[in-house]
N, C-alpha and C positions, 0 to 999 in steps of 0.2 A: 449596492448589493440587493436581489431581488430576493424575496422569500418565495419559498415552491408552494401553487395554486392549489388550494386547499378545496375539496369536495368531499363533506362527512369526516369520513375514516381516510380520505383518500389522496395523495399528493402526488403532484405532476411538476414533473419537468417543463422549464420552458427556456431558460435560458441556456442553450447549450454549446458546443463545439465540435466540430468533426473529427473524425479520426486521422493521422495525418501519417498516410503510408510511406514505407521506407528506409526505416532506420532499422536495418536488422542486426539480431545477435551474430558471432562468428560462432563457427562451431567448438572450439576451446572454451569459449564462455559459457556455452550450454553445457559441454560438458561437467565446466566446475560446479557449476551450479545444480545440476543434477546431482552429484556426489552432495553436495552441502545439504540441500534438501534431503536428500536420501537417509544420511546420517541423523539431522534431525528427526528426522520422523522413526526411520526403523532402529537408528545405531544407537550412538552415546547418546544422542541429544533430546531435549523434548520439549513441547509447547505446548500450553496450554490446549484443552481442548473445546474450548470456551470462552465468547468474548466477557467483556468486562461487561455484566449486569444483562447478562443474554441467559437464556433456557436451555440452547439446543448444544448439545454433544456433539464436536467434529469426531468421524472417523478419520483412521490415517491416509486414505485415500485424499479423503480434502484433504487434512494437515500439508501434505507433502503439496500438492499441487498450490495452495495456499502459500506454501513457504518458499516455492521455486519459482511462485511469477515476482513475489515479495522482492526475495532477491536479484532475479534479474529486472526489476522496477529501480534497485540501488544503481545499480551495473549503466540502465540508462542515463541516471543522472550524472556518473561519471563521462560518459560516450559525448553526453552533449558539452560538459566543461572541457572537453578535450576538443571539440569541434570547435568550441564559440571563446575562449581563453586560456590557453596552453600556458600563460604564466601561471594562472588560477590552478590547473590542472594539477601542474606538479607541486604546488604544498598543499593538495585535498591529504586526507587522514587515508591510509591504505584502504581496499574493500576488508571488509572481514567475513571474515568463513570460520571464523572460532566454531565451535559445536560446545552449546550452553544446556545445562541440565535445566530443569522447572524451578524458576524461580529466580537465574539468574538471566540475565539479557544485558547487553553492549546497552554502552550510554547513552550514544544517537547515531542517527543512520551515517552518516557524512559530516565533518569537520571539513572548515577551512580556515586556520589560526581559531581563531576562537567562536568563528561565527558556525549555529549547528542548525542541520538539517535534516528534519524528519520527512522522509520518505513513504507516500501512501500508495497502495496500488490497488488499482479496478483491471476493469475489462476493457475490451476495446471500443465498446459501447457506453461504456458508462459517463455519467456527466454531473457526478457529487463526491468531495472529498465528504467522506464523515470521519467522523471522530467522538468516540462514546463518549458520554457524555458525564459520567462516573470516575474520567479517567482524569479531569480536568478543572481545576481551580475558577474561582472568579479572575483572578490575577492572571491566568493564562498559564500555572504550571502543570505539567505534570505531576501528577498525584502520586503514580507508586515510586519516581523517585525521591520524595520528599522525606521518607524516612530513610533515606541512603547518602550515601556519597555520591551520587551520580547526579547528573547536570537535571535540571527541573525546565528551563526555560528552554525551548526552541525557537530559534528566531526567526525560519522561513519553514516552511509547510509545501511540499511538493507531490503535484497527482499524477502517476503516470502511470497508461492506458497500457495493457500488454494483450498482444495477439498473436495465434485465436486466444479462445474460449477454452481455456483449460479445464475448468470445471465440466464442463459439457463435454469436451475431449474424453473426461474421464468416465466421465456416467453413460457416455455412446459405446464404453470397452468394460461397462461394468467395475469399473476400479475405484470408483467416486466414494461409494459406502461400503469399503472394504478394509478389512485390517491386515488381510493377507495376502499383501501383492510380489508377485515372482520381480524380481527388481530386471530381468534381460528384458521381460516383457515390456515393464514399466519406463526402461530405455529406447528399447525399439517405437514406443509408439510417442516419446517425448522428442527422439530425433525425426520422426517421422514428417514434421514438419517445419514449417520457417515461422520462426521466430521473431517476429517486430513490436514498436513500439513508439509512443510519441507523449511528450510531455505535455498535459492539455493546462497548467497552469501552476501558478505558489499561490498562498499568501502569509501574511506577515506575523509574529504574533498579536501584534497589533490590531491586526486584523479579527482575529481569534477572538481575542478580547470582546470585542464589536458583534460577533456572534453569539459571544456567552453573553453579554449582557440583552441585546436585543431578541434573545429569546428566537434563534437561528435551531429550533428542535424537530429531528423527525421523531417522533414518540415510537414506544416500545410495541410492536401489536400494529403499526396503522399497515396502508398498503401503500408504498411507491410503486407511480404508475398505474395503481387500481390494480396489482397484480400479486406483486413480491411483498411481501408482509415483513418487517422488520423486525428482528430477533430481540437487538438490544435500544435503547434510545439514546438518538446520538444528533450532535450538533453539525451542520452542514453548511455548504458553499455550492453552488452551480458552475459549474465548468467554465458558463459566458460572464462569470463575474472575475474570474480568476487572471491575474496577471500574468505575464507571456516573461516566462524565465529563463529565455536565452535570451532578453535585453539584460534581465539581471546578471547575469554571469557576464556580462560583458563590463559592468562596471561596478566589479570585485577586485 
């Protein structure tokens, strides 16, 4: 595993991977996920609007777009267990589309028997799983569900790129920093276009581990890139260190 190239304040990418076109949503699954999202954000449900050990205030315009590539980043990981192990396929845990108040949240993204997976999602550009770093044990657990009943360990870690650029979609139609968006609008221009996506890698909690201890940190405040300034500080991986997890679903 490589650490990103430090200059000052400033960290670069080097180890990366391409985006890998092709795998698109059907229009059914966009629309669920629209309503999921939607709900989340305007209806019953709600999320934080703050990472863990971050400053900045989500408006609902990010919440929803935030929430709706989130979950079609799930949606992918199912698409590819179904392409690459159709045995594996049919004992994953269902998708969930519950709608959660503040505070509560599903135990982990994906079950298969016992084995869980936490689902990350970037951009179609992007090339680092993070992971705040507030949120996470030396051992590799989960912190907030440590005082719950819900599962603390994950055992694989998956990053998956979705395209376009939803954030930028939103902030091109003014919707990005808004609380008050008409939802036909906010439809129209979600169906508006095609939806893809590619799984650029996992790793293990093992792996994880390896990060926390070896001191694997983007701090709170620096600039990735020399551009984008980091809200919260959080522990990362480069896309070209990441393992290629449709060999792993194949021998699940």
């Amino acid at each position: 595993m490589n650490k990103l190239r430090k200059e000052k304040n400033n960290y670069f990418i080097d180890s990366k991977k391409s985006f890998q076109n092709g795998n698109t949503f059907k229009d059914k699954t966009i629309d669920n996920v629209f309503e999921f999202a939607y709900a989340m954000t305007f209806g019953d449900g709600e999320h934080r609007d703050h990472r863990t050990g971050g400053t900045m205030n989500r408006k609902k315009g990010q919440i929803f777009i935030n929430t709706f590539q989130g979950k079609l980043s799930e949606l992918g990981v199912y698409s590819t267990f179904f392409k690459n192990n159709k045995e594996a396929y049919d004992k994953l845990s269902n998708p969930d589309f519950d709608v959660y108040g503040l505070g509560e949240w599903d135990d982990s993204d994906i079950e298969l028997n016992e084995i869980k997976f936490s689902v990350k999602s970037t951009k179609f550009y992007g090339n680092l799983l993070l992971l705040e770093t507030k949120d996470w044990s030396e051992k590799g657990e989960y912190l907030p569900n440590l005082t719950t009943d819900k599962n603390s360990i994950y055992d694989y870690f998956v990053l998956v790129r979705i395209k376009p650029d939803g954030e930028k979609m939103m902030s091109s139609n003014r919707l990005l920093y808004s609380n008050d968006i008409n939802k036909k609008e906010l439809y129209s221009l979600i169906k508006s276009k095609t939806w893809e996506y590619d799984i650029a890698g996992y790793i293990t909690n093992k792996d994880l581990k390896y990060l926390i201890s070896n001191n694997f940190i983007l701090p709170q405040k620096s600039l990735l890139n020399g551009k984008i300034s980091m809200d919260a500080e959080n522990y990362y991986i480069q896309s070209g260190d990441m393992k290629d997890f449709s060999k792993l679903i194949k021998t699940l």
